[in-house]
Backbone bond lengths (Angstrom), bond angles and torsions (degrees), N, CA, C in turn:
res aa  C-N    CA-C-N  psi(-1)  N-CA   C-N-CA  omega(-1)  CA-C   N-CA-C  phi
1 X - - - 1.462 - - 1.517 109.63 -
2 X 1.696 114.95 130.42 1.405 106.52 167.54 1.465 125.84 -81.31
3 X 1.357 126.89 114.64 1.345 138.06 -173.59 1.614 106.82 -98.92
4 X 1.175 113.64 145.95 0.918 147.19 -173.50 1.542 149.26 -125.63
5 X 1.820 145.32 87.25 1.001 151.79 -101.91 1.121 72.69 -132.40
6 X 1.678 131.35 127.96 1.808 151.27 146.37 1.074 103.75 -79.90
7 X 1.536 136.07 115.30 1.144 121.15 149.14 1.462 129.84 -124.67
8 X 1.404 125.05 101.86 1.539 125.78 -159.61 1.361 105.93 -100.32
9 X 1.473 91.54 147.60 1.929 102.63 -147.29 1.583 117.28 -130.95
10 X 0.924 132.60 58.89 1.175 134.72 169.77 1.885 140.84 -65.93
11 X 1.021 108.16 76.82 1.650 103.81 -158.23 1.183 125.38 81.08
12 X 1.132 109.29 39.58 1.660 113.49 -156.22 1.553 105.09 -124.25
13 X 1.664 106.97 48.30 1.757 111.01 -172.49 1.590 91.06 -85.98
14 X 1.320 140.95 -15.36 1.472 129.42 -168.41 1.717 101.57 -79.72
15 X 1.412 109.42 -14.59 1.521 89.12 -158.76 2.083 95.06 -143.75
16 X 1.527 118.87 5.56 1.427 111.86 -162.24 1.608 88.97 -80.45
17 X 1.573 114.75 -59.15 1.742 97.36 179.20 1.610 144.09 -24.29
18 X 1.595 100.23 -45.29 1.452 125.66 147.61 1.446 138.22 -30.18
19 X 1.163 80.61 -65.24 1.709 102.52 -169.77 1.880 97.09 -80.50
20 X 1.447 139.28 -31.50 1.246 148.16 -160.57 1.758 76.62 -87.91
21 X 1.329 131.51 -51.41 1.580 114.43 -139.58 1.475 96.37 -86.35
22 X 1.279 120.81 -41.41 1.671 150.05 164.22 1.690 92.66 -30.07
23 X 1.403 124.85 -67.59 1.519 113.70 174.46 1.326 132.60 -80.00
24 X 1.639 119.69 -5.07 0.950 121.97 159.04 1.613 117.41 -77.68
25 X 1.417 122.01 -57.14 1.472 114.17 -176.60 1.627 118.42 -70.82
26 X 1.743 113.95 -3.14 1.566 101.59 -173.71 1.559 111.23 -134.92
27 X 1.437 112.60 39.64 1.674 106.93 -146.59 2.214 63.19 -149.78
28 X 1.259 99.30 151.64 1.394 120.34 171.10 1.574 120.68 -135.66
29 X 1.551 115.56 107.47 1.240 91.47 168.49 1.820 104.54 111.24
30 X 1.615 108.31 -30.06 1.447 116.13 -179.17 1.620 120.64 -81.87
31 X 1.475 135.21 135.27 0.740 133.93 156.93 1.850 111.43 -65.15
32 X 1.479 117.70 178.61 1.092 121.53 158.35 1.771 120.84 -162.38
33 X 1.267 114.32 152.45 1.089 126.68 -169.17 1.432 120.06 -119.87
34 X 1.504 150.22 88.13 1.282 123.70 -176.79 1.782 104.45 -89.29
35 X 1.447 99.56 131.63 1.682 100.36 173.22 1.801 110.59 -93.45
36 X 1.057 132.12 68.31 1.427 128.43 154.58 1.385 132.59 -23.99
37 X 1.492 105.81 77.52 1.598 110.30 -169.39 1.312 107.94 -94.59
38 X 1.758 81.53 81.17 1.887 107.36 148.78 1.849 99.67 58.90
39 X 1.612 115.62 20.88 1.214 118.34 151.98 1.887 127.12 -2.54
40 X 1.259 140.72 164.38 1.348 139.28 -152.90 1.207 85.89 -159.35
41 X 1.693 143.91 -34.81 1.434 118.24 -165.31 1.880 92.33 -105.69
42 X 1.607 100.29 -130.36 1.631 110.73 176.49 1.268 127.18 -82.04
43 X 1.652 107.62 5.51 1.392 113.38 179.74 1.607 131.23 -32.73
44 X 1.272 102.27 -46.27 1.688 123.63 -177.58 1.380 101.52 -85.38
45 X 1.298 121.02 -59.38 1.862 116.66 -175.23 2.050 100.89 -59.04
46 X 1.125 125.81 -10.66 1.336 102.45 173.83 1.431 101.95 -123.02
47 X 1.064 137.91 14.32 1.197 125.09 121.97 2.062 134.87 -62.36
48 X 1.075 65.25 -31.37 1.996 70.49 -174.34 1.747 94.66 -80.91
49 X 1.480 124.42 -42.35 1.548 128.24 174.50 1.332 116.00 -42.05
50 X 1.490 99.93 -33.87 1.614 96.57 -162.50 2.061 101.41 -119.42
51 X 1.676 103.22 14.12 1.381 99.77 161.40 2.016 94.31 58.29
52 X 1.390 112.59 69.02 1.681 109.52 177.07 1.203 74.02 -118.19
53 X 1.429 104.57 155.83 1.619 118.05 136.32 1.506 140.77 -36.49
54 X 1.094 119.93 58.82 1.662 118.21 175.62 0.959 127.41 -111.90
55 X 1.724 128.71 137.98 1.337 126.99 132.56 1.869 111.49 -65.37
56 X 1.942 93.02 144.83 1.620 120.40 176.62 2.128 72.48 -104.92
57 X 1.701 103.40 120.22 1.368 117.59 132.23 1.785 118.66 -79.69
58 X 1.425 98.39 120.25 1.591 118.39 -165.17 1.940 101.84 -54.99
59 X 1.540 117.35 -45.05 1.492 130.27 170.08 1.776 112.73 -97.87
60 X 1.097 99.05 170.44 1.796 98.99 166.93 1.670 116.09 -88.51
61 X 0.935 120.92 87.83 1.498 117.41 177.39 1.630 120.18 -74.63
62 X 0.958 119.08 -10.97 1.252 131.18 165.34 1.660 113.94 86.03
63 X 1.292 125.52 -164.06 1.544 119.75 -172.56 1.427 115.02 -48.59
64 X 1.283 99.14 -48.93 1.416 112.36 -164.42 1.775 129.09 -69.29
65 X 1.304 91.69 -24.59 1.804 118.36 160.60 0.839 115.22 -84.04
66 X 1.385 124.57 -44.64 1.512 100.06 174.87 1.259 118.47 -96.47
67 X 1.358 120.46 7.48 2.012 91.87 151.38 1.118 118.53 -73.57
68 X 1.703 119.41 -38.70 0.985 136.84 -158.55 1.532 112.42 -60.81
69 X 1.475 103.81 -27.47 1.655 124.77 -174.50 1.841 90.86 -74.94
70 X 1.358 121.08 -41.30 0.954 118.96 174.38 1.785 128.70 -69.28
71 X 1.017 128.23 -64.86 1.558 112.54 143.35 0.964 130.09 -52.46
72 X 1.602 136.70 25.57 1.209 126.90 177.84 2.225 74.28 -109.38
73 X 0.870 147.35 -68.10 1.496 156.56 111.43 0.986 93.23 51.58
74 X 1.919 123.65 -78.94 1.678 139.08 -167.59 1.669 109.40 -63.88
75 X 1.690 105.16 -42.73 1.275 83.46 169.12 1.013 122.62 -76.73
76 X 1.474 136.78 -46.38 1.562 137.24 -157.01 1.617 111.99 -66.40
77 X 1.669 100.08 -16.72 1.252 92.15 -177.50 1.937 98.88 -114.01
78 X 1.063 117.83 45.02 1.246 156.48 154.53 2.333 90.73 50.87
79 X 1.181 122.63 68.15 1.374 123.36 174.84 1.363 100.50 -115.54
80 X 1.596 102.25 125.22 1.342 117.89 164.77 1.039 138.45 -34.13
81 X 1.807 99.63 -49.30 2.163 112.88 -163.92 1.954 85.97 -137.94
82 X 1.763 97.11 118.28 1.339 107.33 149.94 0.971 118.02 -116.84
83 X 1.391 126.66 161.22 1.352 149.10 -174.92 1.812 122.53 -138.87
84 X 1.150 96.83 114.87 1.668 89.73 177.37 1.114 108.11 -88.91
85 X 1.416 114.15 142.89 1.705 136.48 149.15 0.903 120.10 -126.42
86 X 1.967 98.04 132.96 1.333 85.90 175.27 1.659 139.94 -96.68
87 X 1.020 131.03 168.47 1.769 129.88 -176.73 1.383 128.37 -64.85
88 X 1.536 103.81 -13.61 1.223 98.63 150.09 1.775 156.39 -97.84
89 X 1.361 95.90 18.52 1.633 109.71 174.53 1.149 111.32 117.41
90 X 1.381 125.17 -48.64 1.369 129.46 179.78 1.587 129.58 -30.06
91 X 1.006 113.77 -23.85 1.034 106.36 179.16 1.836 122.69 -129.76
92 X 1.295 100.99 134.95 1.782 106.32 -159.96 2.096 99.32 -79.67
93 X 1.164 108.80 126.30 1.550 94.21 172.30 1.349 101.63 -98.21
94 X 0.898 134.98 41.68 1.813 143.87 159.75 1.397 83.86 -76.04
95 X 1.163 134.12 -48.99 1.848 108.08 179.52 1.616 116.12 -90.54
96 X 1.032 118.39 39.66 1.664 107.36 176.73 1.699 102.09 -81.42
97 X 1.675 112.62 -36.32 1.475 113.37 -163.30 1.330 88.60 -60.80
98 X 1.427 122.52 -56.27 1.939 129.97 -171.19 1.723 94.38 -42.51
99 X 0.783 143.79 -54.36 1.277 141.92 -165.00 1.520 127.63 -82.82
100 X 1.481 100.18 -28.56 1.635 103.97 165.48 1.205 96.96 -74.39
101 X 1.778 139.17 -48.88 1.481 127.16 -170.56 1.485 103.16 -57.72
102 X 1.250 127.05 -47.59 1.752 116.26 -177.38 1.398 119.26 -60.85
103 X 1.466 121.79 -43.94 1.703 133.92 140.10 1.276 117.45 -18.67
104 X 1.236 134.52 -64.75 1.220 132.96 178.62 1.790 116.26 -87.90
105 X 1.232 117.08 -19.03 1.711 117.47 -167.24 1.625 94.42 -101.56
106 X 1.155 116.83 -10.80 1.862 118.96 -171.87 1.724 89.45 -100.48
107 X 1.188 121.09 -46.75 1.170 138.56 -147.69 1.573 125.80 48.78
108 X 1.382 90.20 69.89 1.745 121.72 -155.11 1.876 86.26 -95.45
109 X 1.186 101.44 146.99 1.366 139.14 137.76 1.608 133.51 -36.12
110 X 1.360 87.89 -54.74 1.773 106.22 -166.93 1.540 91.20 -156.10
111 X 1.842 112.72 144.07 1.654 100.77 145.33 1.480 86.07 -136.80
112 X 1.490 95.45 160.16 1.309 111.31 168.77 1.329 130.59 -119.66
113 X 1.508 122.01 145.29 1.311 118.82 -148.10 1.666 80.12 -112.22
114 X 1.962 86.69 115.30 1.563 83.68 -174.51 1.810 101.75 -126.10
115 X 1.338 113.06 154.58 1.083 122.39 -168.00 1.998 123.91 -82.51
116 X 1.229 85.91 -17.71 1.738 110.70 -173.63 1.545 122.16 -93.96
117 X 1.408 100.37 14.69 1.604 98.13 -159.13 1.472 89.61 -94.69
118 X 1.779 121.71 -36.11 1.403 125.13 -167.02 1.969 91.50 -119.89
119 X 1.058 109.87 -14.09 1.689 99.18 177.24 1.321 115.13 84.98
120 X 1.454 136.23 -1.47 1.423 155.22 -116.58 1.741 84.81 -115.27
121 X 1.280 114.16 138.12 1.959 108.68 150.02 1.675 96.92 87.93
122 X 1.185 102.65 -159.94 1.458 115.02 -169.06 1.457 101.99 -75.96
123 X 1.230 127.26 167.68 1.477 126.55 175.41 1.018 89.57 -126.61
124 X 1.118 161.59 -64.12 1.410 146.47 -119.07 1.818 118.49 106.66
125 X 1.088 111.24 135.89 1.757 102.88 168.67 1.493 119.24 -49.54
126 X 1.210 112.95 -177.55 2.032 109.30 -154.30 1.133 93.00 -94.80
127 X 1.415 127.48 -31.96 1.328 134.65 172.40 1.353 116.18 -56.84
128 X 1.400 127.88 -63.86 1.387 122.50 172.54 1.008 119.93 -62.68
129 X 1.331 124.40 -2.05 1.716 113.68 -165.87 1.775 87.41 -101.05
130 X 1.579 136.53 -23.47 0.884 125.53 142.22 1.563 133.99 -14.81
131 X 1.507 92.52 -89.74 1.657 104.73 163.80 1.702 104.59 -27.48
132 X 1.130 115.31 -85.03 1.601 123.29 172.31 1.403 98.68 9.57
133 X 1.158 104.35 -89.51 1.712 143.75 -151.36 1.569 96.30 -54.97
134 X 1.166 124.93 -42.29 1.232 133.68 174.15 1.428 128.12 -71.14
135 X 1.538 110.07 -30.70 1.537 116.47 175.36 1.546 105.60 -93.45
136 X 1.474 110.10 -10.24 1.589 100.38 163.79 1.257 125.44 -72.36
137 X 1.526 93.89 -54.19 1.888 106.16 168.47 1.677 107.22 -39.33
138 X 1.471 127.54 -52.04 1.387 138.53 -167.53 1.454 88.01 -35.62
139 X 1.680 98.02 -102.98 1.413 136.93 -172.79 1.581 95.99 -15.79
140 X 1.554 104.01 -89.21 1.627 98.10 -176.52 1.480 117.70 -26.27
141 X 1.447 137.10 -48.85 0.729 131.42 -171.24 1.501 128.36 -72.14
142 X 1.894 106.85 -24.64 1.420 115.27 163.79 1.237 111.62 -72.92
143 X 1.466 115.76 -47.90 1.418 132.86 -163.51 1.552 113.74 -81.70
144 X 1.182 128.74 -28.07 1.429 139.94 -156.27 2.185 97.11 50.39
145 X 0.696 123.35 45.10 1.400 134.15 168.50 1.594 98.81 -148.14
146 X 1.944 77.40 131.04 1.719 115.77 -179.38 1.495 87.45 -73.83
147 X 1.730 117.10 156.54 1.102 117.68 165.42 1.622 113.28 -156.38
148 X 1.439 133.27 83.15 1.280 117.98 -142.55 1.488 108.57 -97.63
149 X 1.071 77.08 9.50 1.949 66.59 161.78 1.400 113.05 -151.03
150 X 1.469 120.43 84.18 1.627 108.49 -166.57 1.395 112.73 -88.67
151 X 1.290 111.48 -6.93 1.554 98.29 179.83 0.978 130.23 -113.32
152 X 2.273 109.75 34.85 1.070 125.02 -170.02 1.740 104.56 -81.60
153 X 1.537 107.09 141.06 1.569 101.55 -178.36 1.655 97.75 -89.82
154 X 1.169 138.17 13.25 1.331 133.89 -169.28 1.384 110.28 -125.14
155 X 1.856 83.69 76.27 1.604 108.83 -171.31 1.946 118.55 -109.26
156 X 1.121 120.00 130.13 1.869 115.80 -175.90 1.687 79.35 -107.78
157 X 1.661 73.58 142.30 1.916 88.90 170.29 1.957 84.74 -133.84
158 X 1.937 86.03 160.79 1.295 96.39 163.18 1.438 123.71 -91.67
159 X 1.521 118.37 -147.61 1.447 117.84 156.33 1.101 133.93 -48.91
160 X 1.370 96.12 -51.61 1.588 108.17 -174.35 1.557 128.14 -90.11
161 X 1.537 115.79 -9.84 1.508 118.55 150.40 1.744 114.33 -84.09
162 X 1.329 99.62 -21.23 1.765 95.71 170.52 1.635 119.81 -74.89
163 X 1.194 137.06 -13.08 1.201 168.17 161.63 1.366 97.22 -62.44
164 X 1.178 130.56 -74.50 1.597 153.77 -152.03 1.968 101.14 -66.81
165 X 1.429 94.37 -54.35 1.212 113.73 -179.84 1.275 121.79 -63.76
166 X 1.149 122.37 -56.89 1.578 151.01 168.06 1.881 85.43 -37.30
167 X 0.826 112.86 -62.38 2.037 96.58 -162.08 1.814 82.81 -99.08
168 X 1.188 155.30 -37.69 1.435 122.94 -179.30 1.526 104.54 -135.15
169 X 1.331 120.18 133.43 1.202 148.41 -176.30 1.357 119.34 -133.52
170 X 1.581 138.97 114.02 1.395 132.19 151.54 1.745 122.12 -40.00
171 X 1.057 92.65 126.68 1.390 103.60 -167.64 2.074 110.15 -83.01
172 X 1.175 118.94 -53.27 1.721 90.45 162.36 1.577 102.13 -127.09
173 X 1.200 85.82 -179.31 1.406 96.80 -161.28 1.438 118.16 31.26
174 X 1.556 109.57 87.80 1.457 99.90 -158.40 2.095 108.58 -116.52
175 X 0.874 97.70 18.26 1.741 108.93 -151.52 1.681 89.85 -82.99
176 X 1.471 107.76 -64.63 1.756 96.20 177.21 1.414 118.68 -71.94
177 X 1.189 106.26 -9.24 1.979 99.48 -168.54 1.494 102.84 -72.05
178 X 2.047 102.69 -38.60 1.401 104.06 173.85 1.157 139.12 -71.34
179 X 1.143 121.49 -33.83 1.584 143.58 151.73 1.629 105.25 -22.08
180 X 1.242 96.77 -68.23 1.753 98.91 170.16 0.747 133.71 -38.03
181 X 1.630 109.29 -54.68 1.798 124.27 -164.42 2.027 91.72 -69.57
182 X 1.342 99.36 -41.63 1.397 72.10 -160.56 1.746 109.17 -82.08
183 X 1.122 123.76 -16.87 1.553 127.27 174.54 1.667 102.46 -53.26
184 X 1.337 98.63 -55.65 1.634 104.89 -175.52 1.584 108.50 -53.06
185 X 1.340 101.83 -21.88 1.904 119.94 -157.39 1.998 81.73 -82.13
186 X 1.377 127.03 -14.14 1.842 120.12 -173.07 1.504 83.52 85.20
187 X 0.923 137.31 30.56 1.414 100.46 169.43 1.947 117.49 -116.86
188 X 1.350 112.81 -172.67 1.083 92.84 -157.55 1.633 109.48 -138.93
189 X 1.629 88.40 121.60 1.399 112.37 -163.36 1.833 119.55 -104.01
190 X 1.102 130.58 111.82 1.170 139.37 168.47 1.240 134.16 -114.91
191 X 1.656 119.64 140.36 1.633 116.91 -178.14 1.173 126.63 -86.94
192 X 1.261 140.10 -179.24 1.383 138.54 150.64 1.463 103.62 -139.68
193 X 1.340 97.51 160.44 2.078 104.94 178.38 1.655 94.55 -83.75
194 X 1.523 87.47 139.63 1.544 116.65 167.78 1.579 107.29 -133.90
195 X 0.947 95.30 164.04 1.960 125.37 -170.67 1.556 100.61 -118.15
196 X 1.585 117.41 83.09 1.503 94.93 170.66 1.537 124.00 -123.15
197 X 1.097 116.97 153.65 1.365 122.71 -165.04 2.051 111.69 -86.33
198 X 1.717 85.26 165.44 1.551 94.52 -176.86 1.116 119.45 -71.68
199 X 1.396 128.05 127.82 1.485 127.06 168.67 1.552 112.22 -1.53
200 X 1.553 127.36 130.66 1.333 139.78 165.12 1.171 124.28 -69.97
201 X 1.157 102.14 -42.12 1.843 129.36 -179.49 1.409 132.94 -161.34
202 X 1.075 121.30 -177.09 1.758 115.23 176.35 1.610 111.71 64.04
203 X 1.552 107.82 -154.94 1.430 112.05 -166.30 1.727 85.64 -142.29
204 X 1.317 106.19 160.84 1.814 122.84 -179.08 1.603 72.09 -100.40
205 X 1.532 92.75 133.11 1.708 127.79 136.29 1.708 104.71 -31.14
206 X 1.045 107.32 -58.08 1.469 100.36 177.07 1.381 146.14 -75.27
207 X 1.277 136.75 66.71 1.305 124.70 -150.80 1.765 99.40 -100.19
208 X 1.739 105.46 171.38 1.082 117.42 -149.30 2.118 101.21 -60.94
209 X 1.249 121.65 -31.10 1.511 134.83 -161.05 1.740 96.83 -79.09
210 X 1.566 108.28 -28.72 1.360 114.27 159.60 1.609 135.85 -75.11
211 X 1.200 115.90 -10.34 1.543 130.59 -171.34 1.304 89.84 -45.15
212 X 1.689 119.93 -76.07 1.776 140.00 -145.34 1.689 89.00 -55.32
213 X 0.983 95.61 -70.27 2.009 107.51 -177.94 1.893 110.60 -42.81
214 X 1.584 130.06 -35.23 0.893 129.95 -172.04 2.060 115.85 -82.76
215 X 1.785 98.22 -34.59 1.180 104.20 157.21 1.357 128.56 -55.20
216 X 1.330 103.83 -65.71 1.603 123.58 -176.28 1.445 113.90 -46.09
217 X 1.347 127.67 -46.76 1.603 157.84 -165.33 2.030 102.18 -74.87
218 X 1.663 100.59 -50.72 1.443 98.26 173.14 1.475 119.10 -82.80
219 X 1.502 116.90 -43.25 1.145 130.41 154.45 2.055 110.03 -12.91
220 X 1.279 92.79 -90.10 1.428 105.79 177.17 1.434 121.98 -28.45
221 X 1.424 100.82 -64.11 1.640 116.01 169.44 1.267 125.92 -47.60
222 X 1.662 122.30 -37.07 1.190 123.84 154.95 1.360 150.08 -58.45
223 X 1.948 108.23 -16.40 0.982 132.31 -137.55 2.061 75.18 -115.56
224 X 1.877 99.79 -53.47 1.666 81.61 -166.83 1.620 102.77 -90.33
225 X 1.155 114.56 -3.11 1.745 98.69 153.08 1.912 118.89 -53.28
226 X 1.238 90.80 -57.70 1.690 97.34 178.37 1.737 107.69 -34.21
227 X 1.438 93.72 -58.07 1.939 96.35 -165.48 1.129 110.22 -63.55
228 X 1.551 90.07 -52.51 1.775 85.66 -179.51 1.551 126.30 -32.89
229 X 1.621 92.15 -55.01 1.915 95.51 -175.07 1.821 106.89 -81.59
230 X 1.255 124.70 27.93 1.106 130.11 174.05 1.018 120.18 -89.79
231 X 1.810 96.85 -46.49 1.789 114.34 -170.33 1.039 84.29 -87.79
232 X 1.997 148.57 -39.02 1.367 123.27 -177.83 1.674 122.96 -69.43
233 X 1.484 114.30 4.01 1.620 121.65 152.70 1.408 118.82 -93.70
234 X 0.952 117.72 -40.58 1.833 125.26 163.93 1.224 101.90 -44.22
C-alpha cells in the first residue's frame, strides 16, 4: 500500500528539521510531503537546504489548505493511507504502524490518534482541553459517536476520505467540522491511544483570547453543514 505523511507547516523553522528527520529514520515504508503555507521565517530555505519533499504554497491558506493541498497530492499521486503530522513535534510517529493495523483490521475510514483514551503525555492547556470537551459533547450528540479527541491533527485517512478531502476540506479550524462530515458521510471512524508531546517550537494558531471565537466559528460551521445536507435529503 502507498502511504503517505501530510505535513502542514507554518512557521515552523524551530522544529520542521526534526520532525522531517524523526520520519525519515523511524517510520518504514512512508512517503512524505511538507506543505509550507507561504511560511514568513526559514521554513522554505530549510527545506530546500536539506532537499525534503515540499510544496511552497504561493499565499497563506492557512490549516485547512494546506492539508487539503496535501491530499489533494495523495490522491493525484494515487496513495491509499494518509496521515497528517504535524511540523511542530507534537506528535510521535512510533504509532503510525498501530494505526495503519486498526485502519486496515477495523476497516476504518479514519483513526485517530487520540490523547484521552489512556490520559498518558501532554494533554493540552486547561483552556483547550475545554474546547475538547465541548466538541465531544457536539459531535456525539450530532453523530451519536463518542469522539475524545476531535481536535487531534494526528489523523490516517483511507481512500475514500482522501478522495472526499482532496475536492472539499474545512478551511480553519477544520479537525471537528471534518470528523462530522465524514461520520455523517456513514463512514467509519476509530481511535487509538497516543502519547503526544509539547510543542517543539513556534506558537499554536490557537491562543487563549481565541478559544470563544474558535468554538463559536466551528460550532456554526457544523451546525449549517448539518442543514444544509438535510434540506439536500428533504
Amino acid at each position: 500500500m502507498k502511504k503517505l505523511i501530510i505535513i502542514p507547516a507554518y512557521n515552523e523553522s524551530e522544529s520542521i528539521k526534526e520532525t522531517v528527520n524523526d520520519i525519515v529514520n523511524n517510520t518504514d515504508g512512508f512517503d512524505y510531503i511538507v506543505i509550507n503555507d507561504c511560511s514568513t521565517d526559514d521554513t522554505a530555505k530549510i527545506c530546500a537546504d536539506n532537499n525534503f519533499n515540499y510544496i511552497n504554497l504561493p499565499i497563506n491558506l492557512g490549516i485547512g489548505g494546506a492539508v487539503q493541498t496535501g491530499y489533494k497530492y495523495a490522491f493525484e499521486n494515487g496513495y491509499d493511507i494518509a496521515v497528517q503530522v504535524d511540523g511542530d513535534g507534537q506528535h510521535d510517529v512510533a504509532y503510525l504502524e498501530k494505526m495503519v493495523d486498526e485502519l486496515i483490521k477495523e476497516n476504518c475510514d479514519m483513526v485517530i490518534g487520540s490523547r484521552f483514551i489512556e490520559k498518558e503525555g501532554f494533554q493540552s492547556s486547561f483552556t483547550r482541553r475545554i474546547g475538547i470537551s465541548y466538541f465531544t459533547c457536539l459531535i456525539k450528540l450530532i453523530t451519536r459517536k463518542k469522539i475524545t479527541d476531535p481536535t487531534s491533527g494526528l489523523r490516517m485517512a483511507g481512500r475514500n476520505v482522501i478522495e472526499l478531502f482532496a475536492n472539499v476540506y474545512p478551511k480553519d479550524y477544520p479537525e471537528p467540522e471534518s470528523v462530522v462530515a465524514i461520520l455523517r458521510a456513514g463512514m467509519n471512524v476509530k481511535e487509538v491511544s497516543v502519547i503526544m508531546r509539547e510543542r517543539q517550537g513556534g506558537v499554536s494558531s490557537i491562543r487563549l483570547w481565541k478559544t470563544v471565537y474558535y468554538m463559536v466559528k466551528v460550532t456554526l460551521a457544523i451546525m449549517v453543514e448539518c442543514l444544509r445536507k438535510h434540506r439536500k435529503k428533504g
